[in-house]
Every structure is written in C-alpha cells, then in structure tokens.
N, CA and C atoms as a LAMMPS dump frame, in Angstrom:
ITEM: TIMESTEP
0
ITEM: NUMBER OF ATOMS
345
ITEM: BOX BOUNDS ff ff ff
-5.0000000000000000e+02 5.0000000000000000e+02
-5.0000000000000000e+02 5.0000000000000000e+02
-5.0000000000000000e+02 5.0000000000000000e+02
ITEM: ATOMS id mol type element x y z
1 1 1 N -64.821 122.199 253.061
2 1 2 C -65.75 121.134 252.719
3 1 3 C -65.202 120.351 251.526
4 2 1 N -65.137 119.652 251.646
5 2 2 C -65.226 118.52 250.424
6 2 3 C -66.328 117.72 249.685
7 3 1 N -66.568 117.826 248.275
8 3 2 C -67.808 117.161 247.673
9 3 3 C -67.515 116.058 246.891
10 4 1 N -68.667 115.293 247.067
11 4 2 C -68.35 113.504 246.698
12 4 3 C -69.957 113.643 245.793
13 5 1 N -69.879 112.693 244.923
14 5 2 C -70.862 112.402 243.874
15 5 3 C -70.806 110.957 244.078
16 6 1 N -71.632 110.411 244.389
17 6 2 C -72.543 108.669 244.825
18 6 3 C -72.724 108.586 243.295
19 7 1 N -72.199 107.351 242.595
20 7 2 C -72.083 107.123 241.723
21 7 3 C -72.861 105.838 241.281
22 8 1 N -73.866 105.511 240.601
23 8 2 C -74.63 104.414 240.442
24 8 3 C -74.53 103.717 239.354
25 9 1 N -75.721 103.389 238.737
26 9 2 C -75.095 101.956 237.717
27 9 3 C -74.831 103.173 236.229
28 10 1 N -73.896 102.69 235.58
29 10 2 C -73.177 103.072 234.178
30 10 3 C -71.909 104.333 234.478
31 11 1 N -71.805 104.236 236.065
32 11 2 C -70.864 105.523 236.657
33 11 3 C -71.704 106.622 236.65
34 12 1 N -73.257 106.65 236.488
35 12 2 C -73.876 107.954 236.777
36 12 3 C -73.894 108.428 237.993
37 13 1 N -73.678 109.991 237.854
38 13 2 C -74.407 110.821 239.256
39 13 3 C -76.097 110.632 239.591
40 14 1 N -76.038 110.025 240.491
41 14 2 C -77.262 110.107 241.413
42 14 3 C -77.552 110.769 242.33
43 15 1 N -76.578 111.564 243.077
44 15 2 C -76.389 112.58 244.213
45 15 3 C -75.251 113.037 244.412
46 16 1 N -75.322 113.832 245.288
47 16 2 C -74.239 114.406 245.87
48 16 3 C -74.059 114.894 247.501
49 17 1 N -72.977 114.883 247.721
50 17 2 C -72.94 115.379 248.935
51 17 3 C -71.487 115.89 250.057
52 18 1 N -71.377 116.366 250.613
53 18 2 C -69.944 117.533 251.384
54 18 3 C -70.082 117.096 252.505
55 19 1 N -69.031 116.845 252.741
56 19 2 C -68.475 116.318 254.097
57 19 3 C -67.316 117.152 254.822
58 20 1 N -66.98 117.423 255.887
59 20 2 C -65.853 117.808 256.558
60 20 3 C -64.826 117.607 255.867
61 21 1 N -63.519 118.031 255.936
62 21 2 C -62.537 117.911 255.301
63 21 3 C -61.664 116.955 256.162
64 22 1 N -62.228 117.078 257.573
65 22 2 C -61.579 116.311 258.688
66 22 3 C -61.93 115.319 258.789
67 23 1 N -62.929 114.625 257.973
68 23 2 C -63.759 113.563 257.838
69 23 3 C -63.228 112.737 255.954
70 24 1 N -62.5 113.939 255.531
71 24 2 C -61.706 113.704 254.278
72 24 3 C -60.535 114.271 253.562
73 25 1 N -59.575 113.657 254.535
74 25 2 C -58.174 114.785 254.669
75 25 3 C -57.676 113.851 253.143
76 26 1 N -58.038 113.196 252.146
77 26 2 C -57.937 112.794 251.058
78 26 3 C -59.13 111.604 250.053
79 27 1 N -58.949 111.942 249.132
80 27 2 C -60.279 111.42 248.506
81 27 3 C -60.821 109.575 249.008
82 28 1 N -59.439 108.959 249.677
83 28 2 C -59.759 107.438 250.038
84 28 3 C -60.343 107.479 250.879
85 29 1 N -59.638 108.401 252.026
86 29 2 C -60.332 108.74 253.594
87 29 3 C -61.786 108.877 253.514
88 30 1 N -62.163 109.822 252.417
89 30 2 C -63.567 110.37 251.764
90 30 3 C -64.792 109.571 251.528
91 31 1 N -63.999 108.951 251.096
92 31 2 C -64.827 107.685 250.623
93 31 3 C -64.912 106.175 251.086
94 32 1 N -64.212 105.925 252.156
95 32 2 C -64.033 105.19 253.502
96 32 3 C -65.057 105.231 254.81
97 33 1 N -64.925 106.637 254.619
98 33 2 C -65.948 107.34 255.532
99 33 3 C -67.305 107.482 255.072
100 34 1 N -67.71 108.021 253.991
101 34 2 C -68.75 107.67 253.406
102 34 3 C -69.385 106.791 253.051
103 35 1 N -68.515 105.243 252.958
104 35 2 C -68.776 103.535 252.554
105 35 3 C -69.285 103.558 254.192
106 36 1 N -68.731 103.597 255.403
107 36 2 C -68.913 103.489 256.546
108 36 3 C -70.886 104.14 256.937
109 37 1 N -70.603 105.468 256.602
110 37 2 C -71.683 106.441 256.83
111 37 3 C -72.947 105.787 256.314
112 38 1 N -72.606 105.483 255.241
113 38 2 C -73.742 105.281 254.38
114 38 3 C -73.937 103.389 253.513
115 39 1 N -73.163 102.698 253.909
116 39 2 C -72.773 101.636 253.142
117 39 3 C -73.102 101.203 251.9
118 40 1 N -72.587 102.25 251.108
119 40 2 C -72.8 102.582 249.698
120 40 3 C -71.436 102.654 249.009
121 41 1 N -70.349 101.807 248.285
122 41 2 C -68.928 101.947 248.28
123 41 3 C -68.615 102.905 247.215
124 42 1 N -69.499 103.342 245.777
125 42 2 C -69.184 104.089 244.978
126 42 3 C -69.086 105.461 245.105
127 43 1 N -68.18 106.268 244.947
128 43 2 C -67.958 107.561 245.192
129 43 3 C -66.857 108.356 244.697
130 44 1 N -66.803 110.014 244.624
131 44 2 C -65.959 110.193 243.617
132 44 3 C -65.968 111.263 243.983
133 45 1 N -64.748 111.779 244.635
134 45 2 C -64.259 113.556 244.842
135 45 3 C -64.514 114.349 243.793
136 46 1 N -65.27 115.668 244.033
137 46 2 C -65.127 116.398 242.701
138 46 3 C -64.845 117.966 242.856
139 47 1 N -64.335 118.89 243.008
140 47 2 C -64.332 120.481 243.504
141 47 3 C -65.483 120.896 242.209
142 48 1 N -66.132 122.345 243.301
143 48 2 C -66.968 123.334 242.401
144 48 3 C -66.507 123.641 241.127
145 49 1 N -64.891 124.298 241.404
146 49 2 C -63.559 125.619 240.782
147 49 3 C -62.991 124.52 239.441
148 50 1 N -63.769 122.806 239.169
149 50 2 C -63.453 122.49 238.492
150 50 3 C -61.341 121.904 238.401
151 51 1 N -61.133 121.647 238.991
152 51 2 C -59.694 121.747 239.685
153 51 3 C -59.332 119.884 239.386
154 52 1 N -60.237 119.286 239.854
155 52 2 C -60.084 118.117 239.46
156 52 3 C -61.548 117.388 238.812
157 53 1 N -61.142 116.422 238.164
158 53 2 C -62.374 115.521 237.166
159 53 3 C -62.933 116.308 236.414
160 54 1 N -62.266 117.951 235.863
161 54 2 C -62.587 118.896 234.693
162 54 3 C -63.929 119.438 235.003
163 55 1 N -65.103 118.864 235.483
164 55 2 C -65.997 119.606 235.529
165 55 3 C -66.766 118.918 236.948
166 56 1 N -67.29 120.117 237.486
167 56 2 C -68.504 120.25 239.153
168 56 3 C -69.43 118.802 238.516
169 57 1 N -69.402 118.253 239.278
170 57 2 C -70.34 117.049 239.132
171 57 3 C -71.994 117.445 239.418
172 58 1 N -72.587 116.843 238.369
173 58 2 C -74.533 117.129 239.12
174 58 3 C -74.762 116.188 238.637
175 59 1 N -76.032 115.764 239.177
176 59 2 C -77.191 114.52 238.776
177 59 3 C -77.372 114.466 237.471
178 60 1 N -77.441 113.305 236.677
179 60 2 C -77.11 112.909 236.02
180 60 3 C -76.342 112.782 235.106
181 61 1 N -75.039 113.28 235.656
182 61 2 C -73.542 112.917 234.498
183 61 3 C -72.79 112.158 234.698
184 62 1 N -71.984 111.186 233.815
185 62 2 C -71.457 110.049 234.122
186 62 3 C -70.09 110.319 234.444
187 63 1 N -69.455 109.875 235.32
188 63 2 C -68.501 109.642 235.702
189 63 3 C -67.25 108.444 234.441
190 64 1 N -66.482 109.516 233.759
191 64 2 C -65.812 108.559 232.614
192 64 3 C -64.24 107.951 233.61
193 65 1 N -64.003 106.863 233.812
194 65 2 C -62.773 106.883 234.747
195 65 3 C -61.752 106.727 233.282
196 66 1 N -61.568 106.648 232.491
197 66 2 C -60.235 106.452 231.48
198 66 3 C -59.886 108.058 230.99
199 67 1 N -61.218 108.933 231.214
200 67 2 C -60.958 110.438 231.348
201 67 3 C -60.746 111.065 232.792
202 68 1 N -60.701 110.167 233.701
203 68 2 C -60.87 110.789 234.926
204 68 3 C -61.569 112.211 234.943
205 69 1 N -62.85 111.737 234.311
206 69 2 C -63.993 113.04 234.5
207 69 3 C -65.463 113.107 234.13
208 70 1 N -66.036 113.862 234.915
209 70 2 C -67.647 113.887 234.71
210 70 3 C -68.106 114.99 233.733
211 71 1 N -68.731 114.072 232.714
212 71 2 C -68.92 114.522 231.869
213 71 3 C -70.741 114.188 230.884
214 72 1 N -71.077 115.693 231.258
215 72 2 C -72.476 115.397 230.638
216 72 3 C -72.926 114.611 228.975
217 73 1 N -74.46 114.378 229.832
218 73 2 C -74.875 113.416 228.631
219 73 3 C -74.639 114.303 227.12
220 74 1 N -74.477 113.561 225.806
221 74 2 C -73.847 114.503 224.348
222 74 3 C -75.22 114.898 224.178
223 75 1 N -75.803 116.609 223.94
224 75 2 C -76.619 117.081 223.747
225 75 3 C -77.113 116.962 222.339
226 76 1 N -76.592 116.709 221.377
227 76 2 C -77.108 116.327 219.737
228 76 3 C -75.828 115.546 219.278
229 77 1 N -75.858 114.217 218.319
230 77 2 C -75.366 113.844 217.776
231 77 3 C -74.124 114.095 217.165
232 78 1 N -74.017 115.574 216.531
233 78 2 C -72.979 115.972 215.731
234 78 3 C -72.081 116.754 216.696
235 79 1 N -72.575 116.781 218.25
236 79 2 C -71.581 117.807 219.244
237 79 3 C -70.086 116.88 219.374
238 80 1 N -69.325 117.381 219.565
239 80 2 C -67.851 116.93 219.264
240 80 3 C -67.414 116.901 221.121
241 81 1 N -67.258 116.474 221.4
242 81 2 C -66.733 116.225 222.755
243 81 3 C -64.651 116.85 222.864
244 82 1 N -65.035 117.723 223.7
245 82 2 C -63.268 118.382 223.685
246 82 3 C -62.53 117.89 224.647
247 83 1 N -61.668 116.905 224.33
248 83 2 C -60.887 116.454 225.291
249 83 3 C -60.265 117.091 226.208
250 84 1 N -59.583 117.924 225.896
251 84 2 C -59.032 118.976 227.242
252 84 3 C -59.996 119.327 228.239
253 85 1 N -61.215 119.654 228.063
254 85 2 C -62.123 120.074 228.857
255 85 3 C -63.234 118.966 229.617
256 86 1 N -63.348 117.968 228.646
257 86 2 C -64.365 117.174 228.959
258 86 3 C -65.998 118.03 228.575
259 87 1 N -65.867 118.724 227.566
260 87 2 C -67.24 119.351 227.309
261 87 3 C -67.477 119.382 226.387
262 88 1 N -69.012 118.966 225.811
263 88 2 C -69.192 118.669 224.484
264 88 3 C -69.523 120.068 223.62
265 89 1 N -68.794 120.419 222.341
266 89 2 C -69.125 121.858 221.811
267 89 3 C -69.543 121.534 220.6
268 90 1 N -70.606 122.248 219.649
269 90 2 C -71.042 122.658 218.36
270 90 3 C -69.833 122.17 217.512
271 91 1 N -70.07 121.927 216.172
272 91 2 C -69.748 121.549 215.251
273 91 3 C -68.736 123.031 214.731
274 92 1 N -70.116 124.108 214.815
275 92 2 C -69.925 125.002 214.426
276 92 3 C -70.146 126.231 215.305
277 93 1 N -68.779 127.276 215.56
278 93 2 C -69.109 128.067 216.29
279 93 3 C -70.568 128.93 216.782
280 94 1 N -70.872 129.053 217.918
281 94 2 C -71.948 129.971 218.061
282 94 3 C -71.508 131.411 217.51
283 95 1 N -72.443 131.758 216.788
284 95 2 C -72.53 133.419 216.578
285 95 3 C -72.303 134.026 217.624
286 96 1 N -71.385 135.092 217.598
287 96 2 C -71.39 136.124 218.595
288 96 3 C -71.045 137.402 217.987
289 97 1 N -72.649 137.956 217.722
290 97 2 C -73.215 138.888 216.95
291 97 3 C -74.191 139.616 218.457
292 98 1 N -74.252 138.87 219.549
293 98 2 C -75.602 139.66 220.472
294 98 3 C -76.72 139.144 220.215
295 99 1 N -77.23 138.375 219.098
296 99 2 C -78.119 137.996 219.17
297 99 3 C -78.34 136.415 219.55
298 100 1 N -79.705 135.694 219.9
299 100 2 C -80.278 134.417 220.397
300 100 3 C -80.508 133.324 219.303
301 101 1 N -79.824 132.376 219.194
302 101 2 C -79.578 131.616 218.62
303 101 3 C -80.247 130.319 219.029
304 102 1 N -80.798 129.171 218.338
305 102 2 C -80.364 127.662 218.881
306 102 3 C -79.949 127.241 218.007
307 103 1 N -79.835 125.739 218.594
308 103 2 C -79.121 124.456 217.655
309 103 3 C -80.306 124.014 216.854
310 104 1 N -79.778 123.647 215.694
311 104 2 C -80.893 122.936 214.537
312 104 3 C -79.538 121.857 213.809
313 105 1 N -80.327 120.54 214.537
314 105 2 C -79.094 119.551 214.375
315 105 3 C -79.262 118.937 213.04
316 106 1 N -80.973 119.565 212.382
317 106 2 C -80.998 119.061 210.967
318 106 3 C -79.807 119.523 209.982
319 107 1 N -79.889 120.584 210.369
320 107 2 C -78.419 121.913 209.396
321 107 3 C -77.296 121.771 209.882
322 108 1 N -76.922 121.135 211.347
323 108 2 C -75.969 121.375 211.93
324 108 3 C -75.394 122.732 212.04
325 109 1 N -76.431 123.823 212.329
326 109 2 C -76.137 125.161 212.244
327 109 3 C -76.785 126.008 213.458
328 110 1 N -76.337 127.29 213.577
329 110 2 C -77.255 127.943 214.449
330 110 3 C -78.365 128.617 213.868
331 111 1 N -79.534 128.631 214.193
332 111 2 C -80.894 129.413 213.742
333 111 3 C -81.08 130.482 214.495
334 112 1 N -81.2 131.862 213.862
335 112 2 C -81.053 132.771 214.702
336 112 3 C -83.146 133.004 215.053
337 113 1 N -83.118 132.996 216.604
338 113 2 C -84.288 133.093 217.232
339 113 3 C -84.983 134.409 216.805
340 114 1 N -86.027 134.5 216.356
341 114 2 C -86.72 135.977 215.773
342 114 3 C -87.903 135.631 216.779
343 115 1 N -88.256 136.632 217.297
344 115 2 C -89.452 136.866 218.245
345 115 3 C -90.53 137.901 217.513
C-alpha cells in the first residue's frame, strides 16, 4: 500500500488515504491517479516507518516543502524545532527519573506532576 496526505490551504493535512501500489508504482503515478480519482491535484507520499518526509503524516500537520517534511504544529513557543528530525523538542531535557512531568512554558521547565 502506499499513503498520500490531500494537502489543503497553507500545505496542511486534511486527510489521508492508501492506494494500491499498482495504482502508485511512484509518488507522480500516485498522485496522477489520485488528481484523476478524486480531482483534487494536491498530494504528498508519506510511509508509516517514517522513511521519507521524516515523519507519518496526520490531520493537521503542515506539509514544509523546503524541508521536504510534515511537520507538526510548535507546541509552546520556546520548543526548538530539530532539523534532522523535523520534530519540535523542549528547551530543556525531560527528566528521566520515572516520574510524570509537564511543560510549564512560564519557567520553561518541567513541573513534576504530584497527585
């Protein structure tokens, strides 16, 4: 199977969807066939295993083409976006102590969760 992400206005994911491979023996074919299927021309190969465009595409992440990759919306201000990966990480490492943490973007720190 092969998976394509329908790409709408600002390069966002709006859907998704897998097609035959025989129906997309390469990403133009893919999306030829899918402009045909559906007469919708935006579209964008993506694998689960992360293999190409760095990360599995879902609804609502934008499609960056100068990164050739989909890459979710920045979860707080101070998250640093990692180029190699296309994924946005903490300022500051997460604790890995075992215990439950969140983000507190006032401190730019982790707050450890007490129940």
């Amino acid at each position: 199977m092969k998976f394509f992400a329908k790409l709408g206005l600002n390069s966002k994911v709006i859907s998704r969807i897998h097609i035959h491979d025989s129906d997309a023996p390469t990403e133009e074919a893919g999306i030829e066939f899918l402009n045909k299927q559906t007469n919708y021309p935006f579209w964008k190969e993506y694998k689960k295993d992360k293999s190409i465009r760095k990360n599995s595409a879902t609804i609502g992440m934008k499609y960056d083409e100068d990164r050739d990759a989909f890459i979710i919306k920045q979860p707080y201000p101070s998250w640093i976006l990692d180029e190699s990966t296309c994924v946005y990480a903490s300022p500051v490492a997460h604790p890995d102590d075992g215990k439950d943490y969140k983000w507190n973007e006032e401190t730019t720190n982790w707050d450890e969760i007490v129940s």
